[in-house]
N, C-alpha and C positions, 0 to 999 in steps of 0.2 A: 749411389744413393744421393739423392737432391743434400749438400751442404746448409744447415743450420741457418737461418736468416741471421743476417748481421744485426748489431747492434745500428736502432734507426732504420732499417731500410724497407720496415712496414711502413704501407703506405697509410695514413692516419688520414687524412682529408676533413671533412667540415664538422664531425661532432667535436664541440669543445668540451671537456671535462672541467669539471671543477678541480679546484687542489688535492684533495684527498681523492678524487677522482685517478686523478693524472698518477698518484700516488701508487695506487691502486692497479692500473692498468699498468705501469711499470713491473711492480714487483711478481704480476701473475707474466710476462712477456720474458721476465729473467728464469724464470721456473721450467715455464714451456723451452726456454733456447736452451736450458741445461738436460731437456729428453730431447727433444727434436719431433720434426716430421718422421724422419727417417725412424724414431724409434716407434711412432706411433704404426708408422706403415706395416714396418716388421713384424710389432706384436700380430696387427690384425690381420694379416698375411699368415702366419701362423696360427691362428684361430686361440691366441693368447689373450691374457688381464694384461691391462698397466698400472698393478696395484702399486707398485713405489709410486707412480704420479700421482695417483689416489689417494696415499697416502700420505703425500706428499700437501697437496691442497689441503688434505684435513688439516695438517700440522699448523700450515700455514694458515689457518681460519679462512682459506678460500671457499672452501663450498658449503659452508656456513652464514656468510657475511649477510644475510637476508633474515635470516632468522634471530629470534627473540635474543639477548644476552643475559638473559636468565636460567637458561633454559640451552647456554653452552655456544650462542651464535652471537655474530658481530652486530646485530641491532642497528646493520644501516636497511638499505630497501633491493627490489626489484630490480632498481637502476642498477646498483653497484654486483648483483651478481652478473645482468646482462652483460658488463665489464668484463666478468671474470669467463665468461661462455663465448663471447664474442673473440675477445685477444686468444685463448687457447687455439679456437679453430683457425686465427687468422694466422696462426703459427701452425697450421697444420694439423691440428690435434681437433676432431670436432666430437667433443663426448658426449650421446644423447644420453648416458648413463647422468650427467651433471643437471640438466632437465628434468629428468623423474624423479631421481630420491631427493634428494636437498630441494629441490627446486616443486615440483606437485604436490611431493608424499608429503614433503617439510612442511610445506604452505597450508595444506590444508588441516594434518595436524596442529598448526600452530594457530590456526584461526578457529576450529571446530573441535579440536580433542580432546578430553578430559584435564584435569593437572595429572592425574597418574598417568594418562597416556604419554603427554609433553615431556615428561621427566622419564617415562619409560625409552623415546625414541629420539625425540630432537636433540641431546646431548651428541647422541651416536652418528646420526645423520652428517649433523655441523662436520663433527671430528672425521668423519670418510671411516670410521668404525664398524658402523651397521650401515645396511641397504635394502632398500622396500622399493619393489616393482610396483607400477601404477596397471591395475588391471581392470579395463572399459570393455576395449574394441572386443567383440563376437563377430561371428562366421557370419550371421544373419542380419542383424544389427548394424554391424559397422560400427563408426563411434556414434552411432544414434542411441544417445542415452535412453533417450523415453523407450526405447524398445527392446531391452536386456532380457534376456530370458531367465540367467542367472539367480535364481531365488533365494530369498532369507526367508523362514517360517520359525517361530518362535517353538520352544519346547523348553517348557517350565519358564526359567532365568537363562537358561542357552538359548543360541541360536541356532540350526541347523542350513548347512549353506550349499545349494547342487546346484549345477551347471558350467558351463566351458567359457573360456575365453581366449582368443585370438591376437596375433602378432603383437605378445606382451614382450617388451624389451627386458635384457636382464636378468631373466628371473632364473639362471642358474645360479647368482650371486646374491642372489637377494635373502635377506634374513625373516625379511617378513612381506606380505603381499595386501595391499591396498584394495579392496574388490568394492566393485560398485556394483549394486544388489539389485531387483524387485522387491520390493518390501511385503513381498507372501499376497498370497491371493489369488487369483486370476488373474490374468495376462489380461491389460483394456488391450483396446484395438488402436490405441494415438500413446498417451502417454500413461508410464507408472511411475508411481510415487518409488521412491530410491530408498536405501540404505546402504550408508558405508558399514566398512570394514575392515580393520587391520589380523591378519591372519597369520598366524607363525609360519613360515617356507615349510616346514618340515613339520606340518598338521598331518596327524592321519587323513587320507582320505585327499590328501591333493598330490594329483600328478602332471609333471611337469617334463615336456615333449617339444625336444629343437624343433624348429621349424625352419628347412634350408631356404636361404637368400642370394642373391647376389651382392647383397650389401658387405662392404670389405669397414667393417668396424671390430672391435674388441667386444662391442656389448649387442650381443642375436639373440633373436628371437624364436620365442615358441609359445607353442599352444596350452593349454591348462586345459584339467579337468578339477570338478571338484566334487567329490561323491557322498554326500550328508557330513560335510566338514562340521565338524562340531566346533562352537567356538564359546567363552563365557561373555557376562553382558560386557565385560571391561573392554571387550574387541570392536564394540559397535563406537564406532563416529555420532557425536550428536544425539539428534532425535530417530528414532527409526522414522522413516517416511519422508522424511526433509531432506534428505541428500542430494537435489537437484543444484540446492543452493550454497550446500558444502562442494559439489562437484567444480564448481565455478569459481573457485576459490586458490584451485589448480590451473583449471583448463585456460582461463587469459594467461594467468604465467607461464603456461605452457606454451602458446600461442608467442606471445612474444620472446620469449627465452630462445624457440624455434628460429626466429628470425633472428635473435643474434647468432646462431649457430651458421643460419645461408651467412647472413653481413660480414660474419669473419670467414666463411670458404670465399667468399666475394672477394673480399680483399685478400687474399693469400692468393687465388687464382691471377690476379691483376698484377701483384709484386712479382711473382716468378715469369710473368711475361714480360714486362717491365724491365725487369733485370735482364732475363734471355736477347730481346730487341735493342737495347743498347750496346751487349757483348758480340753478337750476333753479325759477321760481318759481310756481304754479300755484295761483289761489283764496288768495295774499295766504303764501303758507308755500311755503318750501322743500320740493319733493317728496320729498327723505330725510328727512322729518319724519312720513308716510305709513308705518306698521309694511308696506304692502304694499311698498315700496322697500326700506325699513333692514331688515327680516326676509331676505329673500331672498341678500341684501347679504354679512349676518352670516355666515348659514350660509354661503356663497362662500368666506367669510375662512379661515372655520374649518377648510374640507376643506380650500385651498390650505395653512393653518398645517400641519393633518396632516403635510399631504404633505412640504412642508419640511423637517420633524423627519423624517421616515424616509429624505428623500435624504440627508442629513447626517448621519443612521446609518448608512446605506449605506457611505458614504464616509468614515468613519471607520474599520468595519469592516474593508475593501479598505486603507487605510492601517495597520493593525493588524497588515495581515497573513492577518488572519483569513478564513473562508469568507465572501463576502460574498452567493453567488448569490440566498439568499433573500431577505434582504433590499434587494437590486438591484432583483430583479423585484416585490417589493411597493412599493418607491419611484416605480418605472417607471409603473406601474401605476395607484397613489394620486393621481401626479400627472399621469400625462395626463388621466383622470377629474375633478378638480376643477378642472383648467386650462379644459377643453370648458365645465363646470358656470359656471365666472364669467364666460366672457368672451360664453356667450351671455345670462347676464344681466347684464352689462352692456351687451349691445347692447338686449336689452329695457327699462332703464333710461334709454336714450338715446330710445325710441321711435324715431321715423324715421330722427330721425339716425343713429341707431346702423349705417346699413345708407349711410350718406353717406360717399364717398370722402372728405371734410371732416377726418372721424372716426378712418380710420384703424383699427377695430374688425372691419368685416365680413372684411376680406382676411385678418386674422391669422385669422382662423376658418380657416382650411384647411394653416397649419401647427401650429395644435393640434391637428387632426383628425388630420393625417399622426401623430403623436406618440402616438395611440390604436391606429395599424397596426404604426407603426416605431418604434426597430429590430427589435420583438417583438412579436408581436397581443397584446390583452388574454386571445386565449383560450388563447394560447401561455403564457402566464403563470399564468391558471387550471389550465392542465394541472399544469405545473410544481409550483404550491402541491399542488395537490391529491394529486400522486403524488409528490413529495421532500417536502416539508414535512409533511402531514397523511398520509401511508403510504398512500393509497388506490392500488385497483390502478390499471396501466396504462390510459391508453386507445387509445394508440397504438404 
């Protein structure tokens, strides 16, 4: 099994923290070296939880630190979780479980939920307590919001909730499930107005179905159904019919959180090659003495630096306040692309090894991969640039 990164010999490169930053990033990098890669691999190799680290963050107010301190969370921002999602994966550990619940489910209850909601879940969430799956993506759909088939139709003060949904992360562990609705009616042909929803896991009337991957994580996926899920009004988000602009409340910190998740496979790909190329001795010299290793190397570093600086703009942005979407989706974006970029050369840097369970390299290959799809395609994002950001016409 790959040995525990040393103290120091992640590679850190050009984002500067602040103090409580740097603070920060320490104590979550002490956490992660006392599981390891090695434990992370193991569980998900086994089709295991990493509930002690789970609940380990909770303790620690790690997977909290974004959320209200009222309400059970640390009351900094965006920034300071991207910290704590970033340094775990860059230690090996890349948990999209830390993304959905604390990070979507949290967000959005904390901007959009009642005070009985907020008091019902964000206490839980912070603490690694409770877990609530984010459920969008459909079969037909995709994560095309405006086109959910999923229905909410009122009946009396309840709601009644039918339809499926697709490659939801989680939801074996999940306490409760987040569903984004049609808000009843007829299906338009472009867009429907939305309704959230917070749903007990274990409502009558929802069943919940793995769905096999090749993805080597602790947190898989499956498919839902949801068959006249009865729920009362206390379960709806908001307004009924307004959850376009509750959804988006998640989806950029989704977006950007995603891209800490590539920037720290990025930089953990980059270090184990780094280290291997120095040790590595081949014809009397260190093989990253070879411009055909260190060249390749270099550039790795540099798209992963990019990408860094633009999640952390991102995420500053969204803490500012400001519109963050574009620069979400270029952060997103930047950094699945240089993530995929180092870690398959460093499995080319390892040679055989690189593809040796030993290693540890070849498996993260397919949750960087996933990270090029979800939670938005690359070409989802091209569009986006190209028709909000640079005014070209529509394509779709």
């Amino acid at each position: 099994m790959t040995p525990d990164p040393e103290d120091g010999d992640i590679v850190q490169g050009l984002v500067v923290d602040t103090e409580v930053r740097g603070l920060l990033r320490g104590s979550v990098a002490k956490l992660a070296e006392k599981y390891g890669a090695g434990y992370f691999l193991e569980r998900s190799r086994a089709g295991e939880k990493v509930d002690e680290l789970w609940s380990d963050l909770g303790a620690a107010g790690l997977l909290g630190v974004h959320l209200p301190e009222e309400y059970g969370g640390g009351g900094a921002g965006l920034s300071e979780l991207a910290v704590v999602i970033e340094e775990l994966a860059a230690h090996g550990i890349p948990l999209l479980l830390t993304v959905i619940s604390p990070a979507i489910c949290g967000s959005i209850i904390a901007a959009h939920g009642s005070e009985e909601m907020k008091r019902a879940w964000l206490p839980g969430l912070a603490a690694g307590s409770k877990k609530m799956a984010f459920c969008l993506t459909e079969p037909d759909a995709g994560s095309n919001s405006h086109a959910v088939k999923t229905a909410a139709r009122r009946d009396g003060e309840d709601w009644i909730i039918s339809g499926g949904k697709y490659f939801i992360s989680a939801a074996d562990e999940a306490d409760a499930l987040l569903v984004i609705s049609r808000a009843g009616g007829p299906a338009a042909a472009t867009r429907n107005p939305l309704s959230l929803f917070v749903i007990p896991a274990d409502s009558p009337g929802v069943t919940v179905q793995p769905l096999d991957t090749a993805v080597v994580s602790p947190d898989h996926q499956f498919t839902l159904f949801f068959d006249d899920v009865r729920v009362g009004p206390e379960a709806l988000i908001g307004e009924p019919g307004n959850g376009l602009r509750q959804v988006f409340a998640g989806l950029n910190p989704e977006r950007i959180l995603a891209a800490a998740i590539s920037s720290g496979i990025g930089r953990y790909a980059i270090d184990r090659a780094v280290r291997y190329a120095r040790q590595r001795q081949v014809w009397s010299a260190p093989i990253g003495a070879h411009q055909g290793i260190s060249h390749p190397l270099a550039d790795c570093h540099i798209a992963v630096e990019q990408a860094r600086l633009a999640t952390y703009q991102a995420a500053a942005l969204f803490d500012q306040g400001e519109n963050a979407a574009t620069a979400a989706n270029i952060a997103k974006y930047a950094a699945a692309e240089a993530s995929l970029k180092a870690l398959d050369q460093s499995i080319q840097t390892h040679g055989g090894l690189g593809l040796s369970k030993e290693y540890g390299l070849a498996e993260l290959w397919f949750v960087a991969r996933l990270m090029r799809t979800a939670p938005v395609s690359r070409e989802m994002v091209l569009n986006y640039v190209a028709q909000t950001t640079l005014g070209l016409p529509a394509s779709y």
